[in-house]
N, C-alpha and C positions, 0 to 999 in steps of 0.2 A: 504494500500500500504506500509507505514512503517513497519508492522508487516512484509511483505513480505522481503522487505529488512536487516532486522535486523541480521538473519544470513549472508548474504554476507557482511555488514559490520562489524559484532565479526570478519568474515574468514580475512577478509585485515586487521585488528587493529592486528592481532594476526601474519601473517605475516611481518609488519610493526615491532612490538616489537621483533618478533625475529631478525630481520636481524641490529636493533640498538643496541639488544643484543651483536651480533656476532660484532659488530665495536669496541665495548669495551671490548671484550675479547681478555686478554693477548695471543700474538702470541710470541711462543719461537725459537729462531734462530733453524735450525735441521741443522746437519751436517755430511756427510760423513769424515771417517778419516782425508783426505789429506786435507780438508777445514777444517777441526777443529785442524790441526798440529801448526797452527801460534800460538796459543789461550797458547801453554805447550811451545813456545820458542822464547819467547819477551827479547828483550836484552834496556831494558830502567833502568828506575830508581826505578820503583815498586817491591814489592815483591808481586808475586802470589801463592794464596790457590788456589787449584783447585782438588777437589773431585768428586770423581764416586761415585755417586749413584741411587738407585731404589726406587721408592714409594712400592715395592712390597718387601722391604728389610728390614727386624725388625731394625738390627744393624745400618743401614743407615737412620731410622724413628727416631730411638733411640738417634744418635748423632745429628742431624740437629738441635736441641737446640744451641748446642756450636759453630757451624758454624752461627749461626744466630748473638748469643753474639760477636763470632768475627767481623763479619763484621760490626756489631753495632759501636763497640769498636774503629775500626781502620778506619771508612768509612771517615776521615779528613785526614789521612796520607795515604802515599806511598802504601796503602797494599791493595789489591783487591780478592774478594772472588769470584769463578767461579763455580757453582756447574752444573756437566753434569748428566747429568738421560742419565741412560742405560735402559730406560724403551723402552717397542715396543709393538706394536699392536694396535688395533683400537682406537681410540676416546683420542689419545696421548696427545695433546694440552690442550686439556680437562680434563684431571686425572690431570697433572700435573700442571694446575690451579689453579685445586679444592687444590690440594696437597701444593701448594704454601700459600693458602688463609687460610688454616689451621692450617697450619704449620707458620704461618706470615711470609715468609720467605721474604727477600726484599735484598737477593744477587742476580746475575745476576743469570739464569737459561738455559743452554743449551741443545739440545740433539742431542745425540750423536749416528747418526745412522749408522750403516755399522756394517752388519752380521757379516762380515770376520774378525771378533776378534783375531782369530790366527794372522792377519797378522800385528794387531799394536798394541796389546798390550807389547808386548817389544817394541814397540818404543814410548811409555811411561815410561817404565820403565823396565829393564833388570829382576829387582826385583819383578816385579808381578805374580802374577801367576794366574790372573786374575778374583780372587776374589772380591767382594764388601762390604762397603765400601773400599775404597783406595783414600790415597789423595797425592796430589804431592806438593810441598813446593819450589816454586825456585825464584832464581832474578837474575841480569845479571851475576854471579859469582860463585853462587852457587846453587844447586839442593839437595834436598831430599823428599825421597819416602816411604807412609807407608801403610804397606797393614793391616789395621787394624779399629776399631773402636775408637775415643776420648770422653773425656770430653774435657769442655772447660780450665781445668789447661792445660791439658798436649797438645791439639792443640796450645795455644797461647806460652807454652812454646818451642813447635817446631818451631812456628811463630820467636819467639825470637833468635832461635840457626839459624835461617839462615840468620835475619836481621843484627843480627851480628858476623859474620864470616867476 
């Protein structure tokens, strides 16, 4: 009789482990534009990094070091690191995960969903052109925007020209 049973209890240990799987998987806010507009125009005391990028983007795989040091660096002071994936299509949550766990990444992680990119990426920035990476640099006074790839000198030195300004 246990023989008999032995397959139906592997089938429920194994649905069991997936579904405690799936409770400890990291879940990422997703956002249509107009819910993700608050997130590029906080008027507090922080200064916010907030980068576009892709898991499927060499120059955006390639910099995600430096944005990691930054947010290392500064995660005691004023300064908050936002990284948006433009990533889309199936198993989203998922790639960008695995993508975080990889990448050690331990900034916040968003995504950013809404097709209609003509219709807000000037209202990120006038200067975009909607290329990736891109990162936006602001605090309650000041703003800048760079449509480019960093190291970690030259991000933390933009970090620097807007925290003091």
């Amino acid at each position: 009789m246990l023989a008999k049973l032995k397959p139906l209890i592997l089938f429920f240990l194994i649905i069991i482990l997936g579904s405690v799987s799936d409770v400890y998987a990291q879940q990422y806010s997703v956002y249509n534009f107009d819910e993700f507009s608050s997130l590029i125009h906080k008027k507090n005391d922080t200064t916010y990094v907030v980068n576009f990028w892709a898991t499927w983007c060499r120059p955006c795989v390639k910099e995600m070091p430096a944005f990691n040091e930054l947010n290392e660096k500064y995660k005691d002071q004023k300064v908050k690191v936002i990284l948006v994936s433009l990533d889309f299509g199936k198993n989203l949550q998922t790639r960008i995960e695995r993508f975080a766990e990889i990448h050690e990444v331990k900034s916040t992680i968003v995504i950013l969903d809404d097709p209609d990119s003509n219709s807000w990426i000037n209202k990120v920035s006038d200067d975009w052109s909607g290329a990736i990476p891109a990162t936006l640099i602001y605090n309650k006074t000041h703003r800048a925007f760079y449509e480019q790839s960093f190291t970690y000198a030259e991000l933390e030195q933009a970090l620097k020209q807007i925290q003091n300004k």
